[in-house]
ROGUGU-225378 format. One record per residue (C-alpha): residue number from 1; residue in three letters; chain; x, y, z. Coordinates in pm, 1 decimal, padded with zeros to 6 digits. Example, Ala and Ser with C-alpha at 12.3 -4.5 7.8 and 13.67 -1.06 7.14 Angstrom:
num  residu  chaine  u  v  w
1  ALA  A  01230.0  -00450.0  00780.0
2  SER  A  01367.0  -00106.0  00714.0
This chain:
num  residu  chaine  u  v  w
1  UNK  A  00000.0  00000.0  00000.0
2  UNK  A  00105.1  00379.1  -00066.2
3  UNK  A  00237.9  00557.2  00279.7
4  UNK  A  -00016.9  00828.2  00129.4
5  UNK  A  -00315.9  00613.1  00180.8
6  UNK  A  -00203.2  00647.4  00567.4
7  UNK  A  -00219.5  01048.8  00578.2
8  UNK  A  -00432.1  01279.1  00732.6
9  UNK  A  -00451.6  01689.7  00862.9
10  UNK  A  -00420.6  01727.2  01241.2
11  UNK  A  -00408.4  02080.1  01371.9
12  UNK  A  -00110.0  02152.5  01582.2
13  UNK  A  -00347.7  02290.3  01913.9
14  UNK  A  -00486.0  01916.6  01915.7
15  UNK  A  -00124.1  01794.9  02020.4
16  UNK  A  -00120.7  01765.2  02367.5
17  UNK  A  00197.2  01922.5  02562.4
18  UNK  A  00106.0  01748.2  02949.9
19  UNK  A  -00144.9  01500.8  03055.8
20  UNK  A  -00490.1  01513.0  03205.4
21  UNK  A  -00521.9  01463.3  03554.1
22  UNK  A  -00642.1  01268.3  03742.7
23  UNK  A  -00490.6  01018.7  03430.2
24  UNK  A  -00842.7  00836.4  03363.9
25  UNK  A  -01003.5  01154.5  03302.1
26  UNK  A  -00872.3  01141.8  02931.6
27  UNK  A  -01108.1  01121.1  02695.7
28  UNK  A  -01169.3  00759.1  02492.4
29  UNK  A  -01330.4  00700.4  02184.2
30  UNK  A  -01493.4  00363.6  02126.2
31  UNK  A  -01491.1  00227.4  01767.3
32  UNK  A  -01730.8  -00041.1  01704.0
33  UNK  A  -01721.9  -00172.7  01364.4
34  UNK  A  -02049.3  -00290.0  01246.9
35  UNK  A  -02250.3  -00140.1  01583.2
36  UNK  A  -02487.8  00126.3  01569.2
37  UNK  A  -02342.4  00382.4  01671.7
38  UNK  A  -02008.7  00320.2  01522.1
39  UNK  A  -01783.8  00566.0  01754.2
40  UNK  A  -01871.3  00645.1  02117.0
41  UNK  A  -01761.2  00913.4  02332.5
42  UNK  A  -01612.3  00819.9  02658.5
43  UNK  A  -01373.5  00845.2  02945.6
44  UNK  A  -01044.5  00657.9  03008.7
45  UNK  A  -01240.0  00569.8  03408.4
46  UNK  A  -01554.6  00401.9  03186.4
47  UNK  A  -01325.8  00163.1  03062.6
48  UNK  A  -01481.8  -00125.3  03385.8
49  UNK  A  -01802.9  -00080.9  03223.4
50  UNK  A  -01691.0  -00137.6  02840.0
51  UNK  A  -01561.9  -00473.2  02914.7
52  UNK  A  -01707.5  -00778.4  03054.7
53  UNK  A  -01584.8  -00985.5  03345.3
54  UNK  A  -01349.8  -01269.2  03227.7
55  UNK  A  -01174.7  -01002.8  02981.2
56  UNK  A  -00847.6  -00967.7  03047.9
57  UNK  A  -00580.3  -00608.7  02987.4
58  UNK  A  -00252.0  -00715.5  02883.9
59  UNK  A  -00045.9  -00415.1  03018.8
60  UNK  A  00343.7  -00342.6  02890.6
61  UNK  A  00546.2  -00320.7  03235.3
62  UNK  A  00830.3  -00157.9  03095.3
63  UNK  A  01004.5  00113.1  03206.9
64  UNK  A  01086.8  00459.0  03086.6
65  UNK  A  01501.5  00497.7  03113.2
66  UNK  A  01576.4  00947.6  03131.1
67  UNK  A  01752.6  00826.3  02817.3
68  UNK  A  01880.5  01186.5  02666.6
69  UNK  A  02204.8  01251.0  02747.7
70  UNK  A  02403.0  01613.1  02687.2
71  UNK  A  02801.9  01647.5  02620.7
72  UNK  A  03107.7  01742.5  02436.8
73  UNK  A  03302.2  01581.9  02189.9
74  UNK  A  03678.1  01587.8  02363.7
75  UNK  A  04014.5  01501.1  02265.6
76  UNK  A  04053.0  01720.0  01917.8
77  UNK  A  04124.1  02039.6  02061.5
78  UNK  A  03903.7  02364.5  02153.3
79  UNK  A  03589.6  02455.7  02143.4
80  UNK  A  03477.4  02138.8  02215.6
81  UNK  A  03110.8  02100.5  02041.7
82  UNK  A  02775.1  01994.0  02207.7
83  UNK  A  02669.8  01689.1  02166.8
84  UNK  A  02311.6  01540.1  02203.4
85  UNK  A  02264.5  01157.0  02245.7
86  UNK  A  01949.9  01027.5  02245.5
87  UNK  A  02021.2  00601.0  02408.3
88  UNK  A  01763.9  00352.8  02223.7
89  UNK  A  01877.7  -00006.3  02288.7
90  UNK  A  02126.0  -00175.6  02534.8
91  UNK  A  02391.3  -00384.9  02382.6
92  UNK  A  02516.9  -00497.2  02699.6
93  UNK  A  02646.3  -00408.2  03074.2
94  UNK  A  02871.8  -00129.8  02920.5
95  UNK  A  02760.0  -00024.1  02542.3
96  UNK  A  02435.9  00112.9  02387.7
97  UNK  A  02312.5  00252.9  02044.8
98  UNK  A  02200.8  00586.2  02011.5
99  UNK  A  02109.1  00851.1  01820.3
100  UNK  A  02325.9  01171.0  01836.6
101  UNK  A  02306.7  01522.5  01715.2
102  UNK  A  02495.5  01660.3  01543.1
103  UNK  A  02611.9  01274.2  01359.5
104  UNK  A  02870.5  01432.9  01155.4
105  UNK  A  03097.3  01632.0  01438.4
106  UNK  A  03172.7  01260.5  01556.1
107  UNK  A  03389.4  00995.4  01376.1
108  UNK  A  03501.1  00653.6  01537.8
109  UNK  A  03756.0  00658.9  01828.8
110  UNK  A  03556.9  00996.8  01953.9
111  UNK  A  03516.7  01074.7  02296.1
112  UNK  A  03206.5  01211.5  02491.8
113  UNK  A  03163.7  01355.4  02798.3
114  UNK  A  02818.6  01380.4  02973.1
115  UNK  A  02778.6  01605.7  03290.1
116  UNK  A  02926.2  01888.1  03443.5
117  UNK  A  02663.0  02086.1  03415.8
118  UNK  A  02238.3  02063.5  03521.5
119  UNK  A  02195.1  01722.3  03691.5
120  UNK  A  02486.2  01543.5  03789.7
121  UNK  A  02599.1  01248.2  03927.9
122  UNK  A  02844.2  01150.0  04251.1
123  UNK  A  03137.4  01211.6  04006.1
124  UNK  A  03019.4  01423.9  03814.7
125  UNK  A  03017.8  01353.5  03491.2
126  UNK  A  03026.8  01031.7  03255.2
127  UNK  A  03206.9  00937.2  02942.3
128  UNK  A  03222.4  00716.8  02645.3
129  UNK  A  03406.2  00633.7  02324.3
130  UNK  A  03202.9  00611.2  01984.8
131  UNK  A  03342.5  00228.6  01851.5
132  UNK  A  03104.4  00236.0  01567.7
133  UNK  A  02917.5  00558.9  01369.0
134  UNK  A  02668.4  00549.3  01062.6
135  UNK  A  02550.0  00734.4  00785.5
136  UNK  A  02220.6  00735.2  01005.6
137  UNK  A  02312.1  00966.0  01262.2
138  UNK  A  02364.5  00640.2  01508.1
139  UNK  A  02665.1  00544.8  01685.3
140  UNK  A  02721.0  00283.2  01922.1
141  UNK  A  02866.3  00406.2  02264.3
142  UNK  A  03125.2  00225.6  02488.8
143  UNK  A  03094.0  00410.8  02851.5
144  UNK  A  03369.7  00358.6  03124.8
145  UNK  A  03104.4  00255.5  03333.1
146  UNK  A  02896.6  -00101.3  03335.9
147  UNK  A  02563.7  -00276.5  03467.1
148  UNK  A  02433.4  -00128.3  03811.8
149  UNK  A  02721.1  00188.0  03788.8
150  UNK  A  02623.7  00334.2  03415.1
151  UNK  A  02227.8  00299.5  03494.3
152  UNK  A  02278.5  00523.2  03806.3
153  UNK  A  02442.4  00776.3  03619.2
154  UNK  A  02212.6  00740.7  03319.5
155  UNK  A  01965.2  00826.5  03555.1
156  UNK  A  02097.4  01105.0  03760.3
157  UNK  A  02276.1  01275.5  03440.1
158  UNK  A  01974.7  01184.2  03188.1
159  UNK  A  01646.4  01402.6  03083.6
160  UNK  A  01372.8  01180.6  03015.2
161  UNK  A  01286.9  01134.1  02629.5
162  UNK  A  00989.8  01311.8  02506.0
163  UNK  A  00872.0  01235.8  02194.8
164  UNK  A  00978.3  01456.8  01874.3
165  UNK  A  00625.5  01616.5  01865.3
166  UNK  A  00667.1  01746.5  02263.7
167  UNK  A  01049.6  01820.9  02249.8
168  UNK  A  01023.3  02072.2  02002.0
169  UNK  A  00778.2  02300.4  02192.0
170  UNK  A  00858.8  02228.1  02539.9
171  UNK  A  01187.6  02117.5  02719.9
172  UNK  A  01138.1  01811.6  02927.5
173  UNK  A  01108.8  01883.9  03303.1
174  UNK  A  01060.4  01694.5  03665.3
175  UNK  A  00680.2  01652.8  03605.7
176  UNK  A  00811.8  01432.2  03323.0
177  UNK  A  00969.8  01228.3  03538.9
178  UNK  A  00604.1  01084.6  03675.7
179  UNK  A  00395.1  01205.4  03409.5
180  UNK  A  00617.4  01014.2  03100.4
181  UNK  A  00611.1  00674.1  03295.1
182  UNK  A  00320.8  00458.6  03361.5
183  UNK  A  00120.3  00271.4  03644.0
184  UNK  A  00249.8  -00056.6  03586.1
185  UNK  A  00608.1  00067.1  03475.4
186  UNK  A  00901.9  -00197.2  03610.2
187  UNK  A  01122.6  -00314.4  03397.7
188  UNK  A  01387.1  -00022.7  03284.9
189  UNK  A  01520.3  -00023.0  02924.5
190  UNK  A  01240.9  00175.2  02735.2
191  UNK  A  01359.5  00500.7  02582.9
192  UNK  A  01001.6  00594.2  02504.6
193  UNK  A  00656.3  00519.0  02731.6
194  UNK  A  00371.9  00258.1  02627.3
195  UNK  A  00135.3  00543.6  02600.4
196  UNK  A  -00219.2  00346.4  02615.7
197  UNK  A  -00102.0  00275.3  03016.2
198  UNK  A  -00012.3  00609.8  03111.4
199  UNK  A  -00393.8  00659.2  03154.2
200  UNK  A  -00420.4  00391.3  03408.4
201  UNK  A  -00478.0  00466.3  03792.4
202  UNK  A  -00466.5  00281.7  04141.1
203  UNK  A  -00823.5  00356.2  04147.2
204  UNK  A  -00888.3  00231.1  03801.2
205  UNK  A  -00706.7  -00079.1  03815.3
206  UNK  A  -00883.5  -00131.9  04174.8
207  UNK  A  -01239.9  -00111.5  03971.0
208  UNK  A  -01153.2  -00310.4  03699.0
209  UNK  A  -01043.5  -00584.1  03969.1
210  UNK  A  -01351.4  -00579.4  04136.7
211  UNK  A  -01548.1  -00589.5  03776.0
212  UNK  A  -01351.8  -00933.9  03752.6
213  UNK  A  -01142.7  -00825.6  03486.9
214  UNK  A  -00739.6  -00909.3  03514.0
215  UNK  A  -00415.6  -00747.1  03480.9
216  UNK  A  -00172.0  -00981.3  03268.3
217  UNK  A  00173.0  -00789.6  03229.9
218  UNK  A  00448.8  -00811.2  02931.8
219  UNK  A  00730.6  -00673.9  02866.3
220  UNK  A  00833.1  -00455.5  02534.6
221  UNK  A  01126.4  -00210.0  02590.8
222  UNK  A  00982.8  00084.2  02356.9
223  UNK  A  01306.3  00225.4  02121.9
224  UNK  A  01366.1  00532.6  02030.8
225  UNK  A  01265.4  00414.8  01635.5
226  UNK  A  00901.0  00453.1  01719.3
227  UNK  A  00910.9  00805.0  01592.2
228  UNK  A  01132.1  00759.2  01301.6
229  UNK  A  00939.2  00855.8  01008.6
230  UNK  A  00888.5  00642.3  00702.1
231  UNK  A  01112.9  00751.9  00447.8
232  UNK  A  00967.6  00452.6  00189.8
233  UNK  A  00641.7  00582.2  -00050.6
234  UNK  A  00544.0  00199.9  -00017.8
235  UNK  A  00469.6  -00000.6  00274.9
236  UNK  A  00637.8  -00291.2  00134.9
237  UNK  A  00965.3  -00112.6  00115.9
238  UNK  A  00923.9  -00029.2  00494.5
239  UNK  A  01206.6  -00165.4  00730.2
240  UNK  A  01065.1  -00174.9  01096.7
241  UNK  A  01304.1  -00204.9  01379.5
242  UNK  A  01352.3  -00400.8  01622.6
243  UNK  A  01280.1  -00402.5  02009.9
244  UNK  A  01373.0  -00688.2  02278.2
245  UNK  A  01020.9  -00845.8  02451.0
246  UNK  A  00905.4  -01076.9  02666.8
247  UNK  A  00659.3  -01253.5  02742.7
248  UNK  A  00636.9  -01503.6  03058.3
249  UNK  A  00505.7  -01878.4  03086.0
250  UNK  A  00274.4  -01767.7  03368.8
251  UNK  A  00142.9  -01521.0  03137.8
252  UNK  A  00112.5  -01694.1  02836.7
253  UNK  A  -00107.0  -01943.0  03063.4
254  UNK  A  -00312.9  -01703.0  03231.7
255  UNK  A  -00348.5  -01549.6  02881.8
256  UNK  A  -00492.2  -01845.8  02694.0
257  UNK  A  -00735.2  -01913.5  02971.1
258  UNK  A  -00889.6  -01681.0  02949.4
259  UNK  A  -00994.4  -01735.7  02578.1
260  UNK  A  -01058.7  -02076.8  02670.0
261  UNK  A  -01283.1  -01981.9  02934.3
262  UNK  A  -01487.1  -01747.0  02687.8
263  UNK  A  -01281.1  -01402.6  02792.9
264  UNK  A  -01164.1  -01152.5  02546.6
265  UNK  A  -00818.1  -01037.8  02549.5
266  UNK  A  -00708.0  -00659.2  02519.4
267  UNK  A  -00409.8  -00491.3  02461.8
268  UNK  A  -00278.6  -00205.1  02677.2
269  UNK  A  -00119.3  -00034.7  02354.7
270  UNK  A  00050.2  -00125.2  02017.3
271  UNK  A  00341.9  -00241.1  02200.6
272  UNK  A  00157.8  -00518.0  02389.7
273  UNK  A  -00015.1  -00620.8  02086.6
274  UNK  A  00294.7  -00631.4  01859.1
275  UNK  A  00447.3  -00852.8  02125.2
276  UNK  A  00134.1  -01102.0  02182.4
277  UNK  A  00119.6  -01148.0  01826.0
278  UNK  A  00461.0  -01223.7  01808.9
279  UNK  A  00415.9  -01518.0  02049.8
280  UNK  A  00083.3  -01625.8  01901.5
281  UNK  A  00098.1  -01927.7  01674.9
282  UNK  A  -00163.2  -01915.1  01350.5
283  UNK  A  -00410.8  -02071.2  01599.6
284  UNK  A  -00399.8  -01766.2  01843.0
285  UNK  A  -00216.3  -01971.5  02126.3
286  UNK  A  00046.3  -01771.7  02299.6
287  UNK  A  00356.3  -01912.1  02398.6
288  UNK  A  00633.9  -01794.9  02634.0
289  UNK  A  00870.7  -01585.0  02400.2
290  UNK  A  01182.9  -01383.0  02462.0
291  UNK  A  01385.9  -01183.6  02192.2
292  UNK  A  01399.1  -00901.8  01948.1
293  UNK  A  01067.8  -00835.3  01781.0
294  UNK  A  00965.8  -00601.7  01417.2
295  UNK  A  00685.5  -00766.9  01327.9
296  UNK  A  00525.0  -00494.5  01066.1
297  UNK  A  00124.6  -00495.4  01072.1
298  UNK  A  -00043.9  -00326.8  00802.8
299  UNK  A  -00396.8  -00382.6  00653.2
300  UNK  A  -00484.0  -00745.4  00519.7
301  UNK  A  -00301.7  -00871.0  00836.2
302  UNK  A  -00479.4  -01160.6  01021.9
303  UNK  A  -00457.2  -01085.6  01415.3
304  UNK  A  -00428.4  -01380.5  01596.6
305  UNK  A  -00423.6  -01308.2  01960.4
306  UNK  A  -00580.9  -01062.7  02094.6
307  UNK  A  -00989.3  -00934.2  02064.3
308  UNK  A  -00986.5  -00529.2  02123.2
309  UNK  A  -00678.5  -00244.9  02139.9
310  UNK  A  -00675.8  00011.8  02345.1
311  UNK  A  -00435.6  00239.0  02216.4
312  UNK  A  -00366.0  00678.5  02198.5
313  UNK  A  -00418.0  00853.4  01875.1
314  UNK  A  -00151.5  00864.4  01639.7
315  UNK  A  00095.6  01011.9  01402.0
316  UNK  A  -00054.3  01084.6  01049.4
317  UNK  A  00162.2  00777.6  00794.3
318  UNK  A  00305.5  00621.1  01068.7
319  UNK  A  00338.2  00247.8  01143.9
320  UNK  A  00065.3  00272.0  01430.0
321  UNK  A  -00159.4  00447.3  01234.2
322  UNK  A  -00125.1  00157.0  01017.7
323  UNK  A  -00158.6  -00115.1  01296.9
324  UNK  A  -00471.8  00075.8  01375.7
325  UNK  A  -00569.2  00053.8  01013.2
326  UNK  A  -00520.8  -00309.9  00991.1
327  UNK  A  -00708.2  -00359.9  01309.3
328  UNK  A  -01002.7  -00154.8  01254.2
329  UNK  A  -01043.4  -00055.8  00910.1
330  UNK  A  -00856.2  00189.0  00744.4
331  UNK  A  -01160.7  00431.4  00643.0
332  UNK  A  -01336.2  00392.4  00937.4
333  UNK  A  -00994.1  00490.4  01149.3
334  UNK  A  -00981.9  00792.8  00885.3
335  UNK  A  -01379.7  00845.4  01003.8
336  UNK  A  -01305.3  00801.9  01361.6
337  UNK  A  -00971.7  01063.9  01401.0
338  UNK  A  -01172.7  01312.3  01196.5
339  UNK  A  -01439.8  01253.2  01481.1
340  UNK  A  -01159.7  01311.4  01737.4
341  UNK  A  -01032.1  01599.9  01566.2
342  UNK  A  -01348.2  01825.5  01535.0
343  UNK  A  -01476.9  01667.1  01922.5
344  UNK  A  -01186.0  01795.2  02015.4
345  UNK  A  -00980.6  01492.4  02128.6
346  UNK  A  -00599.8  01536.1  02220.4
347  UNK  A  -00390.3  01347.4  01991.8
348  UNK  A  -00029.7  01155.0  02099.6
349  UNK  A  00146.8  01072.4  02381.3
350  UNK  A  00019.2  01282.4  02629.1
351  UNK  A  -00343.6  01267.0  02454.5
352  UNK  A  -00676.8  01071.2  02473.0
353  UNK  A  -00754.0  00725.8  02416.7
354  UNK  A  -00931.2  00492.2  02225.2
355  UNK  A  -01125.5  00171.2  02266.3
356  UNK  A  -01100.3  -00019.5  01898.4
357  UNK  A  -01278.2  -00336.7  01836.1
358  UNK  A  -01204.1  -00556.0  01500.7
359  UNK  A  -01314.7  -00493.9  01159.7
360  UNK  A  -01535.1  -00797.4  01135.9
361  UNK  A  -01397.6  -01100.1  00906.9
C-alpha cells in the first residue's frame, strides 16, 4: 500500500503538551465496527463498564530509562562542540546505540563527555568512546562505566525522552519524570513510554479488579525508532526495527485461559499487541517468548491473539496508524480521528484514548 493512503490533517493545538489529571479523566473514543453507533464518546475511568468480566488487559510493564544525554566531543582540541545523544537499545552491561546530534561532528575513536553541568551524578560527569558511527546519525557508545554503575548515572545525568512532537515546543522537566512513565512501569530499558497505560490509575485498576477483569503484564522495551518517520512511498519497502520483549510462561497461561474460558483479550497499547502477536501461533495460542521483535502490521493482516486495542491517537503515515488501520479498518480509522479531531480529542502521547474493536472477518 502507498504511505499516502495512511495520511491525514491534524491541527497543531490538538497535540497535547502534558497530561490530564487525574490520568483516567482522558477522553476515549470507542470504535465499534459494524454497531450502531459506530464511535462512542467516553472516558479513560468508563473503561470497567466497556468490558465484561473474564476479559483480560494485557499491560506493557516496561520502564521509561531518562535516556537523553548532553556532552562534548573531547580530545581534538578547543571549542569542544555539544553533543546530544538520544540512548535507544542496550547492547550490553557497558555499550548502547544511540542517536546523536549533530552525527557528523563525531567519527570513530571519539570521545564524549556527559555532565558537568544541570543534573549530575556522585562524580560528576560520565564518558564514552564512539566504537562504531553510521551514515544514520547512530553510533554505538562504549561508557567507562557497566551494569548497576552506568544505569545510576544514566539516571541522575539523563532528561527523560519526550517524543519529537513534545520536544520541540517544550523542554522536558521533573513533572516528566512521573507524568512520562506509567502505572504498571518496572522493567527499565524503554527510551520511550507505552502510552495506552499512562492513563491507568490505582483507582482504576482497583475497579476493573472488582469488575472481575485481570491485569496480565508483558514486557516490550519501547526504542527510540518509534518516531522515526517512514522515508519509503510503499509499505512494502518499509524496514521496521527491532525491540527486545518478553513474554512469561505464567502469562502466556493465564493469557490463553482466558480465551478458553470465553474471555476476550485486550491490549494495553501497540506495544503489547505487537508482542502477543509475536508469540501467538496461527491458531492464536500464545507461547512464552523472549527476543527481538519487528513484526510490521499493516492492513490485510490476520490478528491472531488478541480481541480489542486500546491504544492513543496517532501520528498521520506512521506504522501505528497503520496497525490501527489493519485492526479496525482503514476508512473507518480515517472516520473516527476526523471525529476526534473536530470533538476535540488530544492526539499523541500525552493525549486521549481509544477503545477499537475488530473490523469484522
Amino acid at each position: 500500500m502507498r504511505v499516502s493512503d495512511f495520511d491525514f490533517d491534524l491541527p497543531e493545538d490538538r497535540i497535547a503538551l502534558r497530561p490530564v489529571s487525574p490520568r483516567d479523566s482522558a477522553r476515549m473514543l470507542v470504535v465499534r465496527p459494524g454497531a450502531d453507533p459506530e464511535l462512542e464518546d467516553n472516558f479513560v475511568r468508563d473503561l470497567p463498564d466497556l468490558l465484561r468480566p473474564g476479559d483480560t488487559l494485557v499491560v506493557n510493564n516496561t520502564k521509561v530509562i531518562p535516556a537523553q544525554l548532553a556532552g562534548r566531543r573531547v580530545g581534538r582540541g578547543e571549542p569542544a562542540p555539544r553533543i546530544d545523544v538520544t540512548l535507544h537499545k542496550r547492547i550490553d552491561a557497558k555499550s548502547w546505540l544511540a542517536f546523536a546530534r549533530p552525527g557528523r561532528k563525531l567519527d570513530t575513536g571519539d570521545r564524549i563527555v556527559f555532565g558537568g553541568e544541570g543534573r549530575v551524578c556522585l562524580l560528576g560527569e560520565i564518558s564514552a568512546q564512539v566504537r562504531e558511527k553510521w551514515p544514520t546519525g547512530e553510533i554505538l557508545l562504549d561508557f567507562d562505566f557497566s551494569g548497576a554503575f552506568l544505569d545510576e548515572a544514566i539516571a541522575s545525568l539523563g532528561v527523560m525522552p519526550l517524543p519529537p512532537y513534545i520536544a520541540g515546543r517544550r523542554p522536558a522537566d521533573e513533572s516528566d519524570r512521573a507524568d512520562y512513565q506509567t502505572l504498571f512501569a518496572r522493567e527499565e530499558g524503554a527510551v520511550a513510554a507505552p502510552t495506552a497505560g499512562l492513563h491507568f490509575t490505582p483507582s482504576l485498576a482497583e475497579r476493573l479488579e472488582a469488575r472481575g477483569i485481570t491485569l496480565q503484564n508483558v514486557t516490550l522495551h519501547v526504542g527510540a525508532g518509534t518516531f522515526l518517520p517512514m522515508k519509503a512511498d510503499d509499505t512494502d519497502d518499509h524496514k521496521m526495527h527491532s525491540e527486545w520483549g518478553s513474554v512469561s510462561r505464567e502469562s502466556a497461561e493465564a493469557l490463553n485461559s482466558t480465551r478458553a474460558e470465553g474471555g476476550r483479550i485486550i491490549a494495553v497499547g501497540t506495544t503489547a499487541l505487537r508482542l502477543l502477536e509475536t508469540a501467538a501461533d496461527k491458531s492464536g495460542r500464545i507461547h512464552p517468548w523472549s527476543g527481538e521483535t519487528d513484526i510490521f502490521i499493516t492492513p490485510g493482516y490476520r490478528f491472531r491473539a488478541i480481541d480489542a486495542l486500546m491504544t492513543n491517537f496517532h501520528l498521520p503515515k506512521s506504522t501505528l496508524f497503520m496497525l490501527v488501520s489493519a485492526f479496525s479498518g482503514l476508512d473507518r480509522m480515517k472516520r473516527a480521528y476526523a471525529h476526534a479531531i473536530a470533538s476535540g480529542y488530544r492526539f499523541y502521547s500525552y493525549g486521549d484514548s481509544s477503545l477499537l474493536f475488530p473490523e469484522p472477518r
